[in-house]
C-alpha positions as CSV (number, residue, x, y, z in Angstrom):
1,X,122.5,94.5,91.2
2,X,123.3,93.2,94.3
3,X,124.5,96.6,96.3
4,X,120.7,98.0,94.5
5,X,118.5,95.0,96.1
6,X,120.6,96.0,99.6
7,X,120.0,99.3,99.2
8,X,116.1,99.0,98.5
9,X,116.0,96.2,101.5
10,X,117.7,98.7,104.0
11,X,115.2,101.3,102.6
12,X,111.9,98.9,103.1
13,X,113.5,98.4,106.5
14,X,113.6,102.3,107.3
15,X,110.2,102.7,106.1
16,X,109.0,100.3,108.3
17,X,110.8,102.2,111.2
18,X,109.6,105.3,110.3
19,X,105.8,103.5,110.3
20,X,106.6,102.4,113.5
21,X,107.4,105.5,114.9
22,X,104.5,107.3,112.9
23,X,102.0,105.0,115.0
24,X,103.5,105.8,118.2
25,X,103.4,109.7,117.6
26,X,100.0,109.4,116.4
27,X,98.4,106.8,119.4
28,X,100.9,107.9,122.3
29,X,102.3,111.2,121.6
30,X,99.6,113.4,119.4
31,X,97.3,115.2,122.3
32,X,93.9,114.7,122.7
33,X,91.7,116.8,120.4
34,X,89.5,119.1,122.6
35,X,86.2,118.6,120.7
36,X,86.7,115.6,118.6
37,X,88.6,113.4,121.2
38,X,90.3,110.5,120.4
39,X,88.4,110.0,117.1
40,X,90.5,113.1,115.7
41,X,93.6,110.7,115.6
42,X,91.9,109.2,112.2
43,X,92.6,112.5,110.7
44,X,96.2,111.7,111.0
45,X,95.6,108.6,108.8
46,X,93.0,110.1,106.3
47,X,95.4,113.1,105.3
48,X,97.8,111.0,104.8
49,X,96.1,108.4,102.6
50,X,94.2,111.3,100.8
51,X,97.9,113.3,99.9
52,X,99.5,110.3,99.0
53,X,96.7,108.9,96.3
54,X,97.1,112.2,94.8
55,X,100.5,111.7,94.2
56,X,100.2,108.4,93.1
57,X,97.6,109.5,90.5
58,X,99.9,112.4,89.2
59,X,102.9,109.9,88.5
60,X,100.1,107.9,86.1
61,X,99.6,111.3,84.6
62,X,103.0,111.9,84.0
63,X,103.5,108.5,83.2
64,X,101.2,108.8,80.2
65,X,102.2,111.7,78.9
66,X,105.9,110.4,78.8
67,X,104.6,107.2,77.3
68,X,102.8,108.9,75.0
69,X,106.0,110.7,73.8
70,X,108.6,107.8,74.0
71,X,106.2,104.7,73.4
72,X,108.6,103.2,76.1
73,X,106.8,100.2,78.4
74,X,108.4,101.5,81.1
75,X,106.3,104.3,81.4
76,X,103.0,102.1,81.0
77,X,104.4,99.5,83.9
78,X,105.2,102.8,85.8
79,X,101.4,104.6,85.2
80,X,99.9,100.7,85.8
81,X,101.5,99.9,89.1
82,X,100.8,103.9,90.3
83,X,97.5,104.1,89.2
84,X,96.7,100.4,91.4
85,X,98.9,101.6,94.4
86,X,97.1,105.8,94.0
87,X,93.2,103.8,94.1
88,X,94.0,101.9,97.0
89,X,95.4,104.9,99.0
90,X,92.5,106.6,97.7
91,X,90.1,103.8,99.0
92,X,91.4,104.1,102.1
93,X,91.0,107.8,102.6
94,X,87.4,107.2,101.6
95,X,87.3,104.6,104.0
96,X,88.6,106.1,107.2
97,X,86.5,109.7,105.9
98,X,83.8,107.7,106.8
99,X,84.4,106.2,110.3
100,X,85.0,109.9,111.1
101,X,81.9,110.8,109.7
102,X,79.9,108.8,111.7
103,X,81.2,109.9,114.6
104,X,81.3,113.6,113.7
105,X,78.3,113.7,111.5
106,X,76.3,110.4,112.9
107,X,76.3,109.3,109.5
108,X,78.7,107.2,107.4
109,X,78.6,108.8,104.2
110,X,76.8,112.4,103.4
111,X,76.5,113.4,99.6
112,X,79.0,116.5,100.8
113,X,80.8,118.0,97.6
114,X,83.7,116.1,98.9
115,X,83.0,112.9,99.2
116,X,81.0,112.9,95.9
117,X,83.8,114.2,94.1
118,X,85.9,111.3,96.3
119,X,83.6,108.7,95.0
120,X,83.8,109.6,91.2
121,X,87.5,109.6,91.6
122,X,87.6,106.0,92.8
123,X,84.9,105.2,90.2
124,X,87.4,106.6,87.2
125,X,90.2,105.1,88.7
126,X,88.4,101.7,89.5
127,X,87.4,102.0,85.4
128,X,91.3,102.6,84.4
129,X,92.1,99.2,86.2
130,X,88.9,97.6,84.5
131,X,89.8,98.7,80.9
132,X,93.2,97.8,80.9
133,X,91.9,93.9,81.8
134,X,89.5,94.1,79.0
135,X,92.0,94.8,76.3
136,X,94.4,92.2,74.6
137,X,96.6,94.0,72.4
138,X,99.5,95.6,74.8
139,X,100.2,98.7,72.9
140,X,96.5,100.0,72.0
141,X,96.4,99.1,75.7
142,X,98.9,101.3,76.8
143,X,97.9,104.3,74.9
144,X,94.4,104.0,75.6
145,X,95.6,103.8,79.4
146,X,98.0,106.7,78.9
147,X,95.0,108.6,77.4
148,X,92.9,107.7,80.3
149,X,95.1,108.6,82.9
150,X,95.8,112.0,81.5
151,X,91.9,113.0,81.2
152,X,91.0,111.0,84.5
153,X,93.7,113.3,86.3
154,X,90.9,116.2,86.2
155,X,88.9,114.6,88.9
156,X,92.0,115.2,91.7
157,X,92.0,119.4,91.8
158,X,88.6,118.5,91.6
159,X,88.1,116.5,94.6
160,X,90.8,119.4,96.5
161,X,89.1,122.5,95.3
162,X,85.8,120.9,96.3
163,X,85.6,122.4,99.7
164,X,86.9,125.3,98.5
165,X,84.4,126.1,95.5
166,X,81.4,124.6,97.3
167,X,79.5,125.0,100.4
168,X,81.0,121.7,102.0
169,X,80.3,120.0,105.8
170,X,84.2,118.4,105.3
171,X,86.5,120.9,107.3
172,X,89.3,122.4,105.5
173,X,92.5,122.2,107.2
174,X,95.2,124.6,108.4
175,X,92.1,127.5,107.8
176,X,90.5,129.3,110.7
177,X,87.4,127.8,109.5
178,X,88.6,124.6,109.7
179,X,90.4,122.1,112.2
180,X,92.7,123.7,114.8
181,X,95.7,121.6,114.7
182,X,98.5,122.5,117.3
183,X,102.2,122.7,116.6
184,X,102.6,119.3,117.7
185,X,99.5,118.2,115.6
186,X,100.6,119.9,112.8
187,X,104.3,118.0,113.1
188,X,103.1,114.4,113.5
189,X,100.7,115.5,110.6
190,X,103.8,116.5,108.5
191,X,105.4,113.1,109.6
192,X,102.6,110.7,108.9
193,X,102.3,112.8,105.3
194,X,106.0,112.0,104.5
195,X,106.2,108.4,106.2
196,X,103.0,107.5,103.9
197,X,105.1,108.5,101.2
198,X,107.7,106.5,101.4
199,X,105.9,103.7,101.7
200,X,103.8,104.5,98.3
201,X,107.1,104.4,96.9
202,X,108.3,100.9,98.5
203,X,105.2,99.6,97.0
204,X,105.6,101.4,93.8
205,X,109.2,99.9,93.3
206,X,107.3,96.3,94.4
207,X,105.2,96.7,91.8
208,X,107.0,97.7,88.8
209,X,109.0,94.3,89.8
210,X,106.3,92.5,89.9
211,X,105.1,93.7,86.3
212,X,108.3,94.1,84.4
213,X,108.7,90.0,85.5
214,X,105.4,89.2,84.8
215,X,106.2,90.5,80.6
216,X,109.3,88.5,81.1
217,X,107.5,85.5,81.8
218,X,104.8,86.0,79.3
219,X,107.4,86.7,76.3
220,X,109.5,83.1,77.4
221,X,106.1,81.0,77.7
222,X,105.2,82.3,74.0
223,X,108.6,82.0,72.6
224,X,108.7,78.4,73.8
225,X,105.1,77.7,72.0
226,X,106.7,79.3,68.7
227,X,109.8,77.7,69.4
């Protein structure tokens, strides 16, 4: 147990170097966009917020479908503490979307395919986090959540394929039609993308602490009221 809480310490500590360093390639070493200017430098952050809430929100998918199959808490902590980490990536990929579309657009929010689709994926994650609160009994919780998370899924290829299915303002990336990254662009991209990541999965770890001790401490407060 010991050698595992090293281990995860020394790997919080390299994700906090490698954030470092992702800031510094982004501020100091990423050039200047020609059109966009400095403001481009927010894409850097919005891709990265954007890729990793998608991934987040596919572990609660998987999640659920392994609880569903094992009836295992495990999976319900792991589909819970995703599912809170995946909406507040997601929040904040809507959130720096529209500081770059006020400056790019003059607007702060646009009712573009992509952002709508954006917003009714926050609203049915916002709704997963809701239900779970309203409901007492933990195992109709957990399958109702494990059903939730499977259908509410949809809405991510959604919210991707939106700009591709629709006429859409929101530029697609790595397209001709799209932004022009350079090969340095495209690099620190790659790196704020993986660097992201890893620290989705710092908190994830964090989290799924934080819940499995919570259960503890619930099942030892009512065993010493039955006791």
């Amino acid at each position: 147990m010991r050698r595992q809480n090293r281990l995860f310490q020394g790997f919080i500590g390299l994700t906090a170097l490698l954030t470092a360093l992702a800031l510094c390639l982004v501020f100091l070493v990423a050039p200047r966009e020609a059109v966009m200017g400095d403001v481009q430098r927010i894409f850097y952050f919005h891709v990265a917020s954007s890729w990793t809430g998608y991934l987040a929100l596919f572990v609660t998918f998987i999640a659920g479908l392994l609880y569903l199959r094992r009836r295992e808490s495990t999976w319900d902590r792991l589909g819970l503490a995703s599912a809170e980490i995946g909406w507040i990536f997601i929040t904040g990929g809507i959130l720096t979307g529209t500081f770059w579309a006020k400056t790019t657009w003059g607007v702060w929010w646009t009712w573009d395919p992509r952002l709508t689709t954006s917003a009714v994926l926050w609203l049915i994650y916002a709704s997963y986090l809701i239900l779970r609160q309203a409901m007492e009994d933990r195992n109709l919780r957990a399958r109702v959540a494990a059903v939730y998370g499977i259908a509410g899924f949809a809405a991510v290829p959604l919210n991707f394929m939106a700009i591709r299915w629709w006429r859409a303002a929101h530029p697609l990336v790595l397209q001709s039609s799209g932004i022009g990254l350079t090969p340095s662009m495209l690099r620190i991209l790659i790196f704020s993308v993986l660097t992201f990541t890893l620290f989705y999965i710092v908190l994830l770890c964090c989290r799924v602490r934080l819940e499995r001790a919570g259960e503890q401490l619930s099942q030892l407060r009512r065993y010493r009221r039955e006791g």
